[in-house]
C-alpha positions in Angstrom: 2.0 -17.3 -34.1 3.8 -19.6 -32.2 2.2 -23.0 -31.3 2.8 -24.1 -27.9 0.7 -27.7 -27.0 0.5 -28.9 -23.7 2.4 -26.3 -21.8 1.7 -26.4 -17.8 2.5 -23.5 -15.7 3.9 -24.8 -12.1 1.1 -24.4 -9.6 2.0 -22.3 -6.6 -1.1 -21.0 -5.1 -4.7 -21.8 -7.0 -5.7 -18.4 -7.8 -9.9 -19.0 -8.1 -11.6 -18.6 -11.3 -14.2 -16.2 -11.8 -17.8 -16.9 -11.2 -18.5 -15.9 -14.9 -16.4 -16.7 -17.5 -16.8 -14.7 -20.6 -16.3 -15.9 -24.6 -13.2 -13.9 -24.4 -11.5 -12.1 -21.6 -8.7 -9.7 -22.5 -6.1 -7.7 -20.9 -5.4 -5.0 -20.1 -9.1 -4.7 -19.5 -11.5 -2.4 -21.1 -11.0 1.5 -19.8 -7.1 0.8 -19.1 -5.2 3.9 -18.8 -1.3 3.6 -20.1 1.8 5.4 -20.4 3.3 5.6 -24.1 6.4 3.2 -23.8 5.3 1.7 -20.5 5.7 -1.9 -20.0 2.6 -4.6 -20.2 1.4 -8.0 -20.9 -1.3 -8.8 -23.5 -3.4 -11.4 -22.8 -6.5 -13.1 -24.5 -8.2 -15.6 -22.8 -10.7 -18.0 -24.2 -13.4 -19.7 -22.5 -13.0 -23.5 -24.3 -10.3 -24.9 -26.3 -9.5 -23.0 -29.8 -7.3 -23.3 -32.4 -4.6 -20.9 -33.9 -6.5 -20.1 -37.5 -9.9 -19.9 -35.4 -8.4 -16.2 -33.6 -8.9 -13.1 -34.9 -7.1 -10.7 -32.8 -7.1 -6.9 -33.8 -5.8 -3.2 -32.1 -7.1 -0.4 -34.3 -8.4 -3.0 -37.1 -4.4 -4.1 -37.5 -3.0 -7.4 -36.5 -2.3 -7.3 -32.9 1.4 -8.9 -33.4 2.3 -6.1 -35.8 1.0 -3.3 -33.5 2.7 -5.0 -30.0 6.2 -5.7 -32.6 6.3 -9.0 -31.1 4.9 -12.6 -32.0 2.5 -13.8 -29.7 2.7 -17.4 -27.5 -0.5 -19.8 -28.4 -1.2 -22.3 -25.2 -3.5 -24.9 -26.3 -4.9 -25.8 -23.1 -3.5 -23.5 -20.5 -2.5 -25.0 -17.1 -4.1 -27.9 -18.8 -7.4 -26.8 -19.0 -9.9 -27.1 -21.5 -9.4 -23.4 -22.6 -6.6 -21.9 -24.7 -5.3 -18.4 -24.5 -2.7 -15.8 -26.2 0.3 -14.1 -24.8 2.4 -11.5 -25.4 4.6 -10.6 -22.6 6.3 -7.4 -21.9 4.6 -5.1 -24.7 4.3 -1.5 -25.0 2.5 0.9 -27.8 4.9 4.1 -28.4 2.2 6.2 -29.3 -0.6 8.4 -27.5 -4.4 7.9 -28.4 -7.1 5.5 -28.1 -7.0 1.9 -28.7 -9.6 -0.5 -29.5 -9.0 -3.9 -29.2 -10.8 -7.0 -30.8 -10.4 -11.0 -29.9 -13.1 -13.3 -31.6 -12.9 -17.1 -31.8 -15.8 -19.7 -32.7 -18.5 -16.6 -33.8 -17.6 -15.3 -30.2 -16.1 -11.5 -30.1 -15.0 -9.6 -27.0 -13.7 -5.7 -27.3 -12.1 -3.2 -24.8 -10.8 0.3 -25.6 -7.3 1.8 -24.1 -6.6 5.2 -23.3 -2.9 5.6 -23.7 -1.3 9.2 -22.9 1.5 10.9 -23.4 3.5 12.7 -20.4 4.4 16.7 -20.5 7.2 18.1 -22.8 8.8 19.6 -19.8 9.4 18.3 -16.6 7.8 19.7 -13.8 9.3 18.3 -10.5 12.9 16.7 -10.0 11.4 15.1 -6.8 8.5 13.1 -5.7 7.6 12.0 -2.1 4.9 9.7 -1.6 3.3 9.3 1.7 1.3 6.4 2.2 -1.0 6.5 6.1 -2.0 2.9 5.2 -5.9 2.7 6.5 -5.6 6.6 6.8 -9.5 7.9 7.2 -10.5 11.4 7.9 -11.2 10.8 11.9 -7.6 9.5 11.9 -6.4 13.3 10.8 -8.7 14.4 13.0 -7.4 12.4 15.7 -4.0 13.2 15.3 -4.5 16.8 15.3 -6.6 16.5 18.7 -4.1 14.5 20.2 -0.8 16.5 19.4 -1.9 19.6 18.8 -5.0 20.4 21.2 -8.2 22.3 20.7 -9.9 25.4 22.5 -13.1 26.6 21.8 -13.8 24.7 18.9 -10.6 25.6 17.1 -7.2 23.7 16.8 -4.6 24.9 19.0 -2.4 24.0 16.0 -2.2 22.5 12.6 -0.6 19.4 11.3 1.8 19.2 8.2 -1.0 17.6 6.3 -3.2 20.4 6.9 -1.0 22.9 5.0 -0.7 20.8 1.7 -2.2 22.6 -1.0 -3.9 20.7 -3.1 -6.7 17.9 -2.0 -9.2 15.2 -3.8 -11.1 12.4 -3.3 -10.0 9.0 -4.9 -12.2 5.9 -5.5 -10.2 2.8 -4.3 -12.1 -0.1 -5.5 -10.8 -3.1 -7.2 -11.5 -4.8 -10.6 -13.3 -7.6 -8.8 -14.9 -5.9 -5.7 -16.2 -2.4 -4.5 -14.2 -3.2 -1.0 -10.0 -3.7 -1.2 -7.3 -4.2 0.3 -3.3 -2.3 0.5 -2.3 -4.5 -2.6 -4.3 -3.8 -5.2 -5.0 -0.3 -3.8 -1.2 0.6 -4.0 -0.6 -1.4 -6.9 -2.7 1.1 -8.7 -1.2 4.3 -7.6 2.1 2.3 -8.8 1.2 1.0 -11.9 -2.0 3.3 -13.7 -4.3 -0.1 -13.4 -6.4 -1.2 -11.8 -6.1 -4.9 -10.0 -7.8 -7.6 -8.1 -7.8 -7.8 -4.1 -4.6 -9.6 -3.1 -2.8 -8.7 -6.4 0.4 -6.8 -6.8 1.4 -5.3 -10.1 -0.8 -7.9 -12.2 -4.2 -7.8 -13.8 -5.8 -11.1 -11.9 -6.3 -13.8 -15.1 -6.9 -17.3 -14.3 -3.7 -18.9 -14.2 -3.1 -20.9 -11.8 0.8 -20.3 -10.7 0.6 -16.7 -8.6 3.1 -15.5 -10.5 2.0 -15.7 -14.2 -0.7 -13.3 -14.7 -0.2 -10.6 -16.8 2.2 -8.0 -15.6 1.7 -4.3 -15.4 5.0 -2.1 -15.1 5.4 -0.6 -11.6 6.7 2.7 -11.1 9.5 1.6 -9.5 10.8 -0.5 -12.4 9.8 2.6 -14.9 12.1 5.1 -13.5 14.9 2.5 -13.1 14.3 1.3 -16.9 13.8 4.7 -18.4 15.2 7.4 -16.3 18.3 7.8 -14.3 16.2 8.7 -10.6 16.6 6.8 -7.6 14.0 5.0 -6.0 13.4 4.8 -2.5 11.1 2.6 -0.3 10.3 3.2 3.4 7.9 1.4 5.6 7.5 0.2 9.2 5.6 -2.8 8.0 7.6 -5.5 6.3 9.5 -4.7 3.4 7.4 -7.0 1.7 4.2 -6.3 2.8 1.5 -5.2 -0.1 2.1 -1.1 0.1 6.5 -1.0 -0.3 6.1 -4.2 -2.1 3.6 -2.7 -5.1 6.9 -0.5 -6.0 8.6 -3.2 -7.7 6.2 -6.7 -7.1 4.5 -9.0 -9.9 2.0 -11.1 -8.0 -1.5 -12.4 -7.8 -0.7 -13.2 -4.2 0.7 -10.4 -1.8 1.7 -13.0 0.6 4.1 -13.9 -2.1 6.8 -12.5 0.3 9.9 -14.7 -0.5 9.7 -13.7 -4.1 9.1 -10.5 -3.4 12.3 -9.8 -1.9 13.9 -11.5 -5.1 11.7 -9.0 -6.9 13.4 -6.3 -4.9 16.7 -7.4 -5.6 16.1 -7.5 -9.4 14.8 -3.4 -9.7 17.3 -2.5 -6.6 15.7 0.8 -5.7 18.9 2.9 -3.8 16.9 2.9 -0.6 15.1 -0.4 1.2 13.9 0.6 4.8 11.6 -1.5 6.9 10.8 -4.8 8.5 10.9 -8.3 7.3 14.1 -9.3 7.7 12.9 -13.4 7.7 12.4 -12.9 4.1 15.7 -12.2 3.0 17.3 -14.1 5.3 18.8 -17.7 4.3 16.3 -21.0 6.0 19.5 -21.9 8.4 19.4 -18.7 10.1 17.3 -18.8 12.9 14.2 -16.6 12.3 14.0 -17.1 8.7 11.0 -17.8 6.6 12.5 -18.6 3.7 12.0 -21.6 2.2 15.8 -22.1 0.1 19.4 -21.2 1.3 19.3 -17.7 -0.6 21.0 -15.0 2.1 19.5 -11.6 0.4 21.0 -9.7 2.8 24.5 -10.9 1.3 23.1 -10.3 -2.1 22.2 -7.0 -1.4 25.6 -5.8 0.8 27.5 -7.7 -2.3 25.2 -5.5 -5.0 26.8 -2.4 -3.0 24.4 -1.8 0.0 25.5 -0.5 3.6 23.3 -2.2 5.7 21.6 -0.8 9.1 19.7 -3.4 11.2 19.0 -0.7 14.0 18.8 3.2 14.5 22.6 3.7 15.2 23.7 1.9 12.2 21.1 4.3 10.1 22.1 6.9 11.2 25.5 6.2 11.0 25.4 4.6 7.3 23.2 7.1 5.7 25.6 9.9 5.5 27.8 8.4 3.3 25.8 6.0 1.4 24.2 5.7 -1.9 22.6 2.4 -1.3 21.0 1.7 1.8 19.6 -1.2 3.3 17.8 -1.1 6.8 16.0 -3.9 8.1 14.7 -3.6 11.8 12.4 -6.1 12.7 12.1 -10.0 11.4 8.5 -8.9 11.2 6.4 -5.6 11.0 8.1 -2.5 13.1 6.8 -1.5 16.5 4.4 1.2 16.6 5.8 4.3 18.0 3.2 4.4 21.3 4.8 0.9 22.6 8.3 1.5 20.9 8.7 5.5 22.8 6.1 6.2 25.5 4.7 3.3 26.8 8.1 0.9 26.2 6.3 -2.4 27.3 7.5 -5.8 26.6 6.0 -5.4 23.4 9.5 -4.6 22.3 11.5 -5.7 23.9 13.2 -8.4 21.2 13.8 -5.0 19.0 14.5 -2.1 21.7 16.3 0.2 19.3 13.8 0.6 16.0 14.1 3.7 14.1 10.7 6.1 14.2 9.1 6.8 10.7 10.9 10.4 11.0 14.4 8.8 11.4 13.9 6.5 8.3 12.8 9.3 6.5 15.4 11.7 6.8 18.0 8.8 6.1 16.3 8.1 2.7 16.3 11.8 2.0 20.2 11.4 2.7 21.1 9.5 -0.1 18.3 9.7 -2.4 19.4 13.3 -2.4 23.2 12.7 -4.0 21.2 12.1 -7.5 21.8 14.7 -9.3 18.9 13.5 -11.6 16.6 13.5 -8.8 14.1 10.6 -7.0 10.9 9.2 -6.1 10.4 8.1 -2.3 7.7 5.9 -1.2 7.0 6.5 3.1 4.6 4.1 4.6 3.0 4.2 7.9 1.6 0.9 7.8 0.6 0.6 11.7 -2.1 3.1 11.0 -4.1 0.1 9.5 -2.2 -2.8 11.4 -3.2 -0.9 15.0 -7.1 0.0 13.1 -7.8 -3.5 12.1 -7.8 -4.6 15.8 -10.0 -1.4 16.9 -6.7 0.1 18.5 -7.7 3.4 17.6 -5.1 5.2 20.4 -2.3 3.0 18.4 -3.3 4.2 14.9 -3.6 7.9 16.0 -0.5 7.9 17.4 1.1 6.3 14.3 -0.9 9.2 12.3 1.4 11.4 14.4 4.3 10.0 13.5 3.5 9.8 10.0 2.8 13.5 9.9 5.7 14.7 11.2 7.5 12.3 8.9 5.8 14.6 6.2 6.8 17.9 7.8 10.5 16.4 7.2 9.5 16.5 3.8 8.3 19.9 3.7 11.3 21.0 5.5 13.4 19.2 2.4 11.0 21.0 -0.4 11.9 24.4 1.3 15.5 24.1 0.3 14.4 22.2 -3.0 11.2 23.7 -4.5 11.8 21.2 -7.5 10.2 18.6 -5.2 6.0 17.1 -5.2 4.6 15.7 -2.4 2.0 13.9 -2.1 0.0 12.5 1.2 -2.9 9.9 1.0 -3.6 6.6 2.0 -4.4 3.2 0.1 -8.1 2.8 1.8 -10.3 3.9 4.5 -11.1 2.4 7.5 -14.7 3.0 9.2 -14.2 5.1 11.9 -15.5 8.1 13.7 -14.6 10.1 16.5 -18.2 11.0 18.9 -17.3 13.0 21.5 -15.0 11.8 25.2 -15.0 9.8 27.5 -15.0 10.9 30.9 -13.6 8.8 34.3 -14.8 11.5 36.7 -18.6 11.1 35.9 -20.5 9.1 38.3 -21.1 5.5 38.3 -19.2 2.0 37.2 -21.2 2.0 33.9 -18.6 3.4 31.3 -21.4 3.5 28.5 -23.3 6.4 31.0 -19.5 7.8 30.9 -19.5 8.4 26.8 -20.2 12.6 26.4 -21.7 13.7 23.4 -22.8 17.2 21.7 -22.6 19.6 24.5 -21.9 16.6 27.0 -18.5 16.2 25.1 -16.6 18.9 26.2 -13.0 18.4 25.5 -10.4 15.7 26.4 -7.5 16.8 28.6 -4.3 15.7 26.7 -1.2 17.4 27.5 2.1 17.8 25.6 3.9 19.7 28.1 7.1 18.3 26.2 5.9 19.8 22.8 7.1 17.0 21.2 3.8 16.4 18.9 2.6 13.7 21.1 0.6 13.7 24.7 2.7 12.5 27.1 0.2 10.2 29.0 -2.4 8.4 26.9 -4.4 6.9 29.6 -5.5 10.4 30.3 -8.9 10.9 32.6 -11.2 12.5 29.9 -10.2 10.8 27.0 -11.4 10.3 22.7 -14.4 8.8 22.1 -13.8 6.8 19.1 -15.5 4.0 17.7 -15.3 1.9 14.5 -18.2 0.9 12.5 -17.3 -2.7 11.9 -16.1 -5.2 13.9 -16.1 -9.0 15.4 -18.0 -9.9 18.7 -16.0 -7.9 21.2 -15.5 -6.4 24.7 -15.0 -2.4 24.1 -13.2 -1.3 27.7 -13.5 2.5 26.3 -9.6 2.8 27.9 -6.5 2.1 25.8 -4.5 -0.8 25.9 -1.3 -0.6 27.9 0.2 -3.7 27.4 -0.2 -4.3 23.6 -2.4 -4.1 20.7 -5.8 -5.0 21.0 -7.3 -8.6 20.3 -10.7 -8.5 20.1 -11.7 -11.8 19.1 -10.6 -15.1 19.3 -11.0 -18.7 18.0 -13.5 -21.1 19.4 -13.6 -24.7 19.1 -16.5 -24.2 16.3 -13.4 -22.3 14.5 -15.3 -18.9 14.8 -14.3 -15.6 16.2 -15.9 -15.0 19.6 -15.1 -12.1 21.9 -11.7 -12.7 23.5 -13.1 -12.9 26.8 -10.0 -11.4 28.7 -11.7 -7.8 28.4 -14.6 -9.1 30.0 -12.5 -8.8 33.5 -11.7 -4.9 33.0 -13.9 -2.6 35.0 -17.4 -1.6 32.9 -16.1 -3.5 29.7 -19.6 -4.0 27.2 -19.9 -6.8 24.8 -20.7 -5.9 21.8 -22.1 -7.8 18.7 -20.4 -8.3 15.5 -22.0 -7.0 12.8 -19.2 -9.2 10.9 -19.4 -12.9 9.6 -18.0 -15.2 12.0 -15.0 -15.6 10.0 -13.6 -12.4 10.6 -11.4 -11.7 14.0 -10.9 -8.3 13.4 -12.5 -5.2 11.7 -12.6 -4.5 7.9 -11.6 -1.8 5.4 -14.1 0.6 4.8 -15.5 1.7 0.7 -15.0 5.3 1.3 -13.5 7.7 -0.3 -9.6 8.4 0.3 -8.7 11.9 0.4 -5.4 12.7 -1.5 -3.5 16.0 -0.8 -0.5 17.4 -2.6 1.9 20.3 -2.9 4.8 21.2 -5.1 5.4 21.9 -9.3 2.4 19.0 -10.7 0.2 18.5 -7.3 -2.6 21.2 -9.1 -3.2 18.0 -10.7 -4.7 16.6 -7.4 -8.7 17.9 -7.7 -12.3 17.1 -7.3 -13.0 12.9 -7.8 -10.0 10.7 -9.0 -9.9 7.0 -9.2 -6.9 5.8 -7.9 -5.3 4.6 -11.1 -4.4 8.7 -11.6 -2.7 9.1 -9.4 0.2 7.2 -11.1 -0.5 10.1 -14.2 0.3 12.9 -11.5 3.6 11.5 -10.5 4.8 10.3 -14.3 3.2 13.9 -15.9 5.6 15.9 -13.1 8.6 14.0 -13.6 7.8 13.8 -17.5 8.8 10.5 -17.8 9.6 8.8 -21.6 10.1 5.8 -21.8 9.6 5.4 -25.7 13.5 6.0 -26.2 14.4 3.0 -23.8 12.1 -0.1 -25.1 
């Protein structure tokens, strides 16, 4: 064992220690699920100083050096604490079965057991899709099938893509240190097969200090480029860095992170990088930028061999020919596609010519395509959450549009190549519920008397006469009732918001959130009281259940309950990745 005294770990961001520390924590944690050959770091911490010859450490009652097949780092007093811990970084065990795992120190023991599985001889699926409705809840589906496709006498006057995948399940989404999470550890689980903390990409939460040294789980993005010869695509209309694209390649115990996380793009270089966030790979002397160096990634990136698109022309344009792409449309998140195409406020007006989801999606189809040896595409629409977070429920259905007929691009693909598995879910719920309309024409100024329920309902009057999947006025007179179950202190107006995204709540002088008091002056606008701490401006993700759906060779995989962490099985079992031969 090597003896390392006095080693300190530059501090980036103090990542908070657990209320409980035990004699001996270890990771990967007990009930891990891994891939044979996949990628990890083992990690024992203690909870006081140690020496070397006081550690027992043991995987199947053998030394834990000769079963990892690498020598271990001993840090005395890590981060210069009065606790010591092991290392071993970048580890994998080549064979399937369980794993039981031993660390005992000072007549203290710990023990977790790992399930690690072998992938199918044959493979199943030279394509896999992954469609991401970040925050995507049932009434958002719901929603989105009112809106664009109608309904008459209590049946849909159409069905969505979605609706015709085959395959559907339920997935728990709760994190290793709370029942409620967020997009990073949520995604970072479909990505990597573990499960993480809130805030944490690719990384099982530990208590260093430095953000970026806890111990690393391989992402799926860095698997496929390591041990097979796929492309890798990733889409979003959030940031590029943002939690969701970033969990396809990203090591970090904080998602904001975002500078590092470009660099962490640049090192896997999946073929296709489509999204927003253009400050982070741009150099600090370019106006814009949030860097904090002189790095230009977008010169990396053209100089590793990208075309580069910076609006929908140039996609359009470059993604015929290209076999590495680069788009990057926005310094920040995209515009969602009610401002961006019907309402075309001022709300985007420093970025008029965005791609949609759909146009971003074909163009990664484009080149991902040209493998021969097939690839896995990661779509995100991340404004379904950014729009529900704020209680802009006509933003985040609209967005649910756009994601689905980002999906029926997909379909249309996996016509012409059967070989391919799609997938549609989301990374967590948001608590919202659709109740019945509301209607302008009833009688009165009091738009709570205005709210129909049951039989008072009726139906909204929406019209498409365009058919192009979306109404064409969204300020209609008999409109959604929809409602979230969470929220700030707030004035709901029951009418959308025509000149940009919702702010419910604003800061005081106390430094709490208190109704932003501008919707107070709209016609029949209600306060209502938060049923949030003060702290929070906007609402919350909700612990339910997110459905997953699937079709294509491996999605009769997708069934009854799942956690979260399986869904990285489904994908590597269809592709029948092994990465044993390429350690």
């Amino acid at each position: 064992m090597k003896l390392k005294h006095g080693w300190l770990l530059p501090v980036l961001f103090a990542a908070a220690l657990p209320a409980t520390l035990y004699a001996q924590t270890i990771y990967p944690i007990d009930r891990a699920t891994m891939l044979a050959g996949g990628k990890f770091d083992f990690k024992v911490e203690f909870d006081e100083v140690v020496k070397p010859e006081d550690i027992t450490i043991r995987i199947n009652d053998q030394d834990y050096q000769q079963v990892l097949g690498k020598q271990a780092t001993f840090i005395e007093r890590e981060d210069g604490e009065n606790a010591s811990a092991v290392w071993l970084r970048d580890v994998s065990l080549a064979d399937a079965g369980k794993y039981v795992v031993t660390a005992a120190a000072k007549g203290k023991t710990a023990s977790v057991t790992w399930d690690v599985y072998q992938t199918p001889q044959s493979r199943k699926a030279k394509n896999v899709i992954l469609f991401i409705g970040d925050g995507l809840s049932v009434a958002h589906r719901t929603g989105a099938r009112i809106l664009s496709k109608g309904i008459t006498e209590g049946k849909a006057d159409g069905r969505l893509a979605i609706d015709n995948l085959q395959y559907m399940a339920f997935a728990g989404t709760s994190s290793t240190d709370s029942i409620a999470a967020d997009s990073a550890n949520t995604m970072s689980a479909y990505m990597t097969g573990h499960k993480s903390g809130v805030n944490a990409l690719g990384v099982y939460v530990s208590r260093s200090k430095n953000s970026l040294e806890h111990p690393k789980q391989e992402t799926l993005g860095e698997l496929l480029s390591r041990a097979t010869s796929m492309s890798v695509g990733v889409v979003s209309d959030a940031e590029i860095e943002d939690a969701t694209p970033a969990a396809v390649v990203s090591h970090t115990r904080r998602r904001a992170d975002k500078a590092e996380i470009v660099e962490m793009f640049y090192n896997v270089q999946p073929q296709v990088i489509l999204g927003g966030g253009s400050a982070y790979f741009l150099p600090k002397s370019t106006p814009g930028s949030k860097r904090k160096d002189d790095v230009n990634y977008v010169e990396k990136f053209q100089q590793a061999g990208y075309s580069l698109a910076t609006d929908a022309d140039t996609l359009k344009q470059n993604a015929a020919q290209a076999t590495k792409l680069l788009g990057l449309f926005h310094t920040g998140n995209m515009d969602g596609v009610l401002d961006r195409r019907f309402l075309k406020n001022e709300v985007t007006k420093k970025f008029p010519n965005q791609p949609d989801l759909t146009d971003m999606t074909q163009a990664a189809l484009d080149v991902l395509s040209k493998n021969n040896d097939g690839f896995f595409l990661m779509v995100e629409s991340a404004l379904i959450d950014k729009a529900s977070h704020p209680l802009d429920w006509e933003r985040a259905f609209y967005n649910t549009i756009m994601l689905d007929q980002s999906v029926a691009i997909a379909q249309k693909f996996a016509e012409q190549n059967p070989d391919t598995l799609i997938i549609v879910t989301g990374d967590h719920t948001h608590g919202i519920s659709i109740i019945g309309t509301v209607d302008d024409n009833k009688p009165g100024s009091d738009m709570r008397e205005k709210v129909g329920v049951y039989e008072e309902a009726g139906y909204p009057n929406y019209q498409d006469a365009n058919k192009d999947g979306y109404p064409d006025d969204v300020n209609v007179s008999k409109r959604l009732a929809v409602f979230f179950n969470n929220f700030p202190d707030y004035y709901e107006t029951f009418r959308p918001k025509l000149d940009g995204t919702f702010v419910p709540a604003i800061k005081n002088e106390k430094d709490q959130y208190i109704a932003n008091k501008e919707y107070e002056k709209v016609p029949g606008a209600v306060f209502r009281e938060g049923n949030l701490p003060r702290s929070a401006d906007t609402g919350v993700h909700a612990v339910d259940d997110m459905v997953i759906q699937a079709s294509g060779p491996g999605a009769e995989n997708i069934h009854g309950y799942m956690d979260n962490t399986q869904l990285f099985r489904v994908i590597v079992d269809a592709l029948a990745v092994k990465p044993q031969s390429k350690q």
